[in-house]
Rosetta silent file (secondary structure, phi, psi, omega in degrees, C-alpha in Angstrom):
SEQUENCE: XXXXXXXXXXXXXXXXXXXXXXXXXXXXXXXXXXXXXXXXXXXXXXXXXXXXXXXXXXXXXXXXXXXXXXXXXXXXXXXXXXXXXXXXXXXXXXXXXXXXXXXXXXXXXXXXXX
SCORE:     score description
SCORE:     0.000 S_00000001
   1 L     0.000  142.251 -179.085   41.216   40.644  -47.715 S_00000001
   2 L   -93.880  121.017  171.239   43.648   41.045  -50.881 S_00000001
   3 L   -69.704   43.135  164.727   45.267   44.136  -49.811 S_00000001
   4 L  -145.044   10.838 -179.840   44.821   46.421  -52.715 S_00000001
   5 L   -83.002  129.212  165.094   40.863   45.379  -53.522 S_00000001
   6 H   -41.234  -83.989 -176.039   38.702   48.311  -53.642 S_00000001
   7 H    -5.341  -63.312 -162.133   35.546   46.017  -53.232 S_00000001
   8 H   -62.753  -20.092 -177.675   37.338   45.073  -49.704 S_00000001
   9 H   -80.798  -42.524  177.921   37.967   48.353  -48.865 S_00000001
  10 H   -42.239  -62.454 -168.700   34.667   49.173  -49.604 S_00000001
  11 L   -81.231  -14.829 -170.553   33.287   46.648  -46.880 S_00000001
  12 L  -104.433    7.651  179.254   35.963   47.284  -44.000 S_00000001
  13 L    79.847   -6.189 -173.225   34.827   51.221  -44.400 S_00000001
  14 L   -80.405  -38.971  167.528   38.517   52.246  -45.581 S_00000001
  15 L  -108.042   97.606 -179.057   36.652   53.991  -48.728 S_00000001
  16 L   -32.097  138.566  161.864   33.500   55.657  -48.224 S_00000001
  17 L   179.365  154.378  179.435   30.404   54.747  -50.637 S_00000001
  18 L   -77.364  129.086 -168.117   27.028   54.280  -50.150 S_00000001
  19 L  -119.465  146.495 -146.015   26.154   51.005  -49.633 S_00000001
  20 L  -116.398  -31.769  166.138   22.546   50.529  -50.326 S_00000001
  21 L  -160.368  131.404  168.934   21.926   47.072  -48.770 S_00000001
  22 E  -121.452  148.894  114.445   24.173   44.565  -46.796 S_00000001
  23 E  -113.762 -163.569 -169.656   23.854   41.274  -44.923 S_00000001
  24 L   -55.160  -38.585  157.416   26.439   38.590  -44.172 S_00000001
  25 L   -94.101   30.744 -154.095   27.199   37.428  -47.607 S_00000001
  26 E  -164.097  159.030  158.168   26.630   40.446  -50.172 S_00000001
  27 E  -176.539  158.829 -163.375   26.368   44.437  -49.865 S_00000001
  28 E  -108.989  140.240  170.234   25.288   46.452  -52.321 S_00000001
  29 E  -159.934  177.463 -156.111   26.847   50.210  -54.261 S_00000001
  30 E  -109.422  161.698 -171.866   25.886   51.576  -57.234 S_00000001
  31 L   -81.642  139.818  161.824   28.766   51.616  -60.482 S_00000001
  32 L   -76.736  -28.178  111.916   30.571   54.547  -60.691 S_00000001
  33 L   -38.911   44.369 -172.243   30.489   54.015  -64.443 S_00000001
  34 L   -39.135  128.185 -178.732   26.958   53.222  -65.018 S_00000001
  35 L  -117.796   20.386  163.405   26.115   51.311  -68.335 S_00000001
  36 L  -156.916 -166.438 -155.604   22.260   51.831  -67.642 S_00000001
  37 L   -93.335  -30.870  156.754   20.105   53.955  -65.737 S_00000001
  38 E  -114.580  105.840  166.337   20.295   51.072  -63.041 S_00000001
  39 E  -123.017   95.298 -164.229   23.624   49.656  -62.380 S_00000001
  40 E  -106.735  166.247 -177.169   24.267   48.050  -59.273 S_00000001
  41 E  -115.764   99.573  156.283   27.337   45.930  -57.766 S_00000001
  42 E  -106.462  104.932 -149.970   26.103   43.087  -55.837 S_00000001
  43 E  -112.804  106.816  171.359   29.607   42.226  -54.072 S_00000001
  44 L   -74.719  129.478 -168.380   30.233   39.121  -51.545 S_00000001
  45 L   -53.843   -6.668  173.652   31.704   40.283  -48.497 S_00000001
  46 L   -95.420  126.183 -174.632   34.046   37.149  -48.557 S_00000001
  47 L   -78.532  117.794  131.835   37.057   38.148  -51.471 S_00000001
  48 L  -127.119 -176.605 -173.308   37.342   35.957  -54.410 S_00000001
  49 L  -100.940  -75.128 -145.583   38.088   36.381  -58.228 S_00000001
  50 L  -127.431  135.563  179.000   36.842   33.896  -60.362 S_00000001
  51 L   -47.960  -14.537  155.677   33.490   31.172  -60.094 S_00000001
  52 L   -95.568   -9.657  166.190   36.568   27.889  -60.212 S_00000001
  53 L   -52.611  -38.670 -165.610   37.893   29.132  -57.297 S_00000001
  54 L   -51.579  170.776  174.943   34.604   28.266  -55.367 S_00000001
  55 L  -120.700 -161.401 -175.580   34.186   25.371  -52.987 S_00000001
  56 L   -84.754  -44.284 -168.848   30.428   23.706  -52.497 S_00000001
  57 L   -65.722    0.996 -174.022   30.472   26.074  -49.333 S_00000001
  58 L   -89.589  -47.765 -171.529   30.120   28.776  -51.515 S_00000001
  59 H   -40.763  -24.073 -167.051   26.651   27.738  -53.094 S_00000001
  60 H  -121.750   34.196  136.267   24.209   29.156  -50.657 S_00000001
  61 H  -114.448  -24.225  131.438   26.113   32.872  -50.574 S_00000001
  62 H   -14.134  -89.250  179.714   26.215   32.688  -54.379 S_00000001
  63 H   -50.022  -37.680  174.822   22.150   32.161  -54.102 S_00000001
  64 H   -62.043  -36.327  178.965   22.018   34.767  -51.561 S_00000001
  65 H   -60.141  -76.072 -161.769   23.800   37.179  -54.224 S_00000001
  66 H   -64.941  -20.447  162.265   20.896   36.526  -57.046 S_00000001
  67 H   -51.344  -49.790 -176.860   18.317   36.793  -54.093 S_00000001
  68 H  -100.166    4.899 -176.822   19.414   40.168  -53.575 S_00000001
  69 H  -100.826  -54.244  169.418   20.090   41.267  -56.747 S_00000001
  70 H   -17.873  -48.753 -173.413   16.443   40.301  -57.510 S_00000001
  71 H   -73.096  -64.366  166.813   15.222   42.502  -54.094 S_00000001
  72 H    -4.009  -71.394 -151.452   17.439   45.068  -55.875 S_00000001
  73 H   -75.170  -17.471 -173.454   15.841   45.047  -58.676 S_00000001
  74 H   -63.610  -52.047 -171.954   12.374   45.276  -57.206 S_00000001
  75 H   -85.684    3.861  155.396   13.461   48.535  -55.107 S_00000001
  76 L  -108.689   24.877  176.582   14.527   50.302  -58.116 S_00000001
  77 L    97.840  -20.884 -161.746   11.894   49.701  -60.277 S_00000001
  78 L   -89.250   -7.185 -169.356   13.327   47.459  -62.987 S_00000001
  79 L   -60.345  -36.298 -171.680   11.888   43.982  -62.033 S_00000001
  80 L   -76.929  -53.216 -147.941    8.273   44.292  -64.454 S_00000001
  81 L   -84.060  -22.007 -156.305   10.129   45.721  -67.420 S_00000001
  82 L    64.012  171.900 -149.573   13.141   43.746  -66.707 S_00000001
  83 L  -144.377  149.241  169.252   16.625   43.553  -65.924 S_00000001
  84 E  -126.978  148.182 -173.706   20.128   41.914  -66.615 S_00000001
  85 E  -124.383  149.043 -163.157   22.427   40.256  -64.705 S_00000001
  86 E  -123.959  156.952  149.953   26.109   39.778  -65.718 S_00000001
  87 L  -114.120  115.994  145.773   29.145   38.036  -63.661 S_00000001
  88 L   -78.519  141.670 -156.792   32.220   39.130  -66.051 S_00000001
  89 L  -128.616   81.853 -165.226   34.805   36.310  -65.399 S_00000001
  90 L   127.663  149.085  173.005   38.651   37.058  -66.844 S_00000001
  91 L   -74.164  -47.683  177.126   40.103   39.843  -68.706 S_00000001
  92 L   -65.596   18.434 -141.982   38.298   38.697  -71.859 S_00000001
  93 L  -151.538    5.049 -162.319   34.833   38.982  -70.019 S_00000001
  94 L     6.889   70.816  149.722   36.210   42.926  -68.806 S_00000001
  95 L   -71.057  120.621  178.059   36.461   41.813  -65.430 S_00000001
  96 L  -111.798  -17.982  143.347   38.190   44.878  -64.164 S_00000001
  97 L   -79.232  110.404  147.884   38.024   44.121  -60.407 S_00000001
  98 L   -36.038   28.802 -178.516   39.782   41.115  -59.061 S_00000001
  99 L  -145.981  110.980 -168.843   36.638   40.372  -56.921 S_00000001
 100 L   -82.127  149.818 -162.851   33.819   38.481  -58.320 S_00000001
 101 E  -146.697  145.635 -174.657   30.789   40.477  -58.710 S_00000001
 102 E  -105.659  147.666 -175.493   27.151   40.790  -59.844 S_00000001
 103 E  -140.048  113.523  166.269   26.157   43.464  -62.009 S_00000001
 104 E  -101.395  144.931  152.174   22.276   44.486  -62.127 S_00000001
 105 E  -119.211  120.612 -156.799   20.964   46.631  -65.252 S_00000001
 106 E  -165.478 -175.086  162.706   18.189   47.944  -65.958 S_00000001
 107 L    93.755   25.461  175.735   16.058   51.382  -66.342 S_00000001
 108 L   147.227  160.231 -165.715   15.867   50.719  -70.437 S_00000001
 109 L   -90.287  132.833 -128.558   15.921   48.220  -73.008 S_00000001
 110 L  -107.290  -21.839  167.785   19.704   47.145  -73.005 S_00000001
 111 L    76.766  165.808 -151.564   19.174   45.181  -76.330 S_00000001
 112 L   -73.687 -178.295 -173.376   21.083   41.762  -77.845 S_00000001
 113 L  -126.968  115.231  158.206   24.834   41.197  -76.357 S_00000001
 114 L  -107.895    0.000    0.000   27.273   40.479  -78.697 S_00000001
């Protein structure tokens, strides 16, 4: 664990939040700063920052990530209408946690990205 990540804190229980689904690689909380009506954190319980960091060994808790952000999206509703999913990667990309992360949105139409 990098001893100052929320995210990590999050998963060892040192800061309460509701975590809405876990297994071994991922758990789930909702943004405290929502930027739709559904904004979830899909988090891997293993810490890293950034997608060149990875090894090969990484690939099937990755896939486990969009697997559950999918399941997500199904139990809140947004999967027919649809949904988006962002990794921000980098200060230019407003990663603001040092812990790579999945972001589901949904619950309205979110429109082009520019």
């Amino acid at each position: 664990m990098e001893q100052d990540c929320i995210f990590c804190k999050i998963r060892d229980g040192e800061i309460p939040s509701e975590v809405l689904y876990r297994d071994d690689s991922c758990f789930v909380i909702r943004d405290i700063a929502p930027k739709a009506p559904v904004h979830l954190l899909v988090i891997p319980t293993s810490h890293f920052t950034f997608l060149s960091n990875l090894s090969p060994d990484f690939n099937s808790p990755l896939g486990g990530m969009f697997e559950t952000a999918h399941r997500m999206a199904q139990r809140e509703g947004v999967d027919t209408d649809g949904y988006r999913l962002i990794i921000n990667q980098g200060d230019d990309a407003g990663q603001m946690i040092d812990h790579l992360h999945l972001h589901v949105l949904g619950g309205r139409a979110l429109g082009e990205m520019g």
